[in-house]
C-alpha positions in Angstrom: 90.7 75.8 112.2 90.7 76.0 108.2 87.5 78.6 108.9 89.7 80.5 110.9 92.5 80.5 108.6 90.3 81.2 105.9 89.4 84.7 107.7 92.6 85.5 108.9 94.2 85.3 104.8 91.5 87.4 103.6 91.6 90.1 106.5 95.0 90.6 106.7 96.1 89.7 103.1 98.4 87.4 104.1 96.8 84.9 101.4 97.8 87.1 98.4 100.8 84.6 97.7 102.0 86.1 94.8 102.0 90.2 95.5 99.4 90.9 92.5 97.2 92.3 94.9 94.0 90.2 94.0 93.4 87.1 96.3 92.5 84.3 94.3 90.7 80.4 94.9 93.8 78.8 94.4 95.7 81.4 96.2 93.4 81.3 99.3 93.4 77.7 99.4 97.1 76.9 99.2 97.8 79.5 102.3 94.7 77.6 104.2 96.0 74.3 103.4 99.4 74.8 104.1 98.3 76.6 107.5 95.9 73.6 108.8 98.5 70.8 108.1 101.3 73.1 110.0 98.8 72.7 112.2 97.9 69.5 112.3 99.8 67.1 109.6 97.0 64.4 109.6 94.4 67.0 108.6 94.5 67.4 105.0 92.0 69.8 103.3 90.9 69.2 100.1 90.1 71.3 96.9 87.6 69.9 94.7 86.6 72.3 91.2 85.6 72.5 88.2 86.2 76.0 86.9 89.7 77.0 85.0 91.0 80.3 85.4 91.6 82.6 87.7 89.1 83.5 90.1 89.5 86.5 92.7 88.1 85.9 95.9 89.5 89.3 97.1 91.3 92.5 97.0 94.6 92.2 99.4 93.7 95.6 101.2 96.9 95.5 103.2 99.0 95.1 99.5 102.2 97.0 99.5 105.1 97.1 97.4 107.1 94.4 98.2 110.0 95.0 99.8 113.0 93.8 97.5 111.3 95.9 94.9 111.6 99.4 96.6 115.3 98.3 97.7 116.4 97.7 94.0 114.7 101.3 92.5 117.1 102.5 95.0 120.0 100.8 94.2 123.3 102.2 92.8 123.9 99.7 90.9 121.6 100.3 87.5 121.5 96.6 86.4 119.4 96.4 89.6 116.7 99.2 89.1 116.3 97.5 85.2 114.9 94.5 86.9 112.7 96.6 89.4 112.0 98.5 86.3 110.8 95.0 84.7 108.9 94.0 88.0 106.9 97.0 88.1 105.6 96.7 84.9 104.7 93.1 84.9 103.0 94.4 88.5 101.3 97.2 86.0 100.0 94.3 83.5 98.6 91.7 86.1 98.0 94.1 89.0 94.4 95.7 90.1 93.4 99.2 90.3 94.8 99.9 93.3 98.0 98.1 92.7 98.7 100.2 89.2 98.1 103.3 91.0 101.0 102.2 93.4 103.2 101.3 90.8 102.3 104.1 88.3 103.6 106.7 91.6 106.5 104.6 91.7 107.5 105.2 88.1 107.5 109.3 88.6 
């Protein structure tokens, strides 16, 4: 089960938690974890490391824009697309190549 969980977050993205686009360790093994006890509450996987930072496991190849995001840069009311404004760039800063293409066509 946490095998097949593990596959299933990587192919389909689902395990990029936080929208960055990158799939990281700690990313990866909250969704597993969280997944397997659904699953089965007695069954509690464990993380055991040594390494700080953050370390990509994978790109999310199915990363889009997320949705509240594309709603605000069209909203009417301007306070709105300020904070998409704001969310793009920090998605600019922290995000991969693929991800500041995305939002760099977003800004034109």
């Amino acid at each position: 089960m946490f095998n097949r969980y593990l596959v299933d977050g990587l192919r389909d993205g689902s395990a990029g938690l936080d929208g960055d686009g990158d799939i990281t360790l700690d990313e990866l093994y909250g969704y597993v974890h969280d997944r397997v006890v659904d699953e089965i509450p007695q069954q509690r996987p464990k993380k055991q490391d040594n390494i700080e930072g953050r370390i990509i496991i994978a790109r999310n190849v199915n990363w889009s824009l997320p949705t509240h995001l594309r709603h605000s840069l069209n909203s009417p009311i301007a306070v709105g697309r300020l904070a998409a404004l704001d969310a793009l760039d920090h998605l600019y800063r922290i995000g991969n190549d693929p991800v500041r293409r995305r939002v760099t066509s977003e800004y034109q």
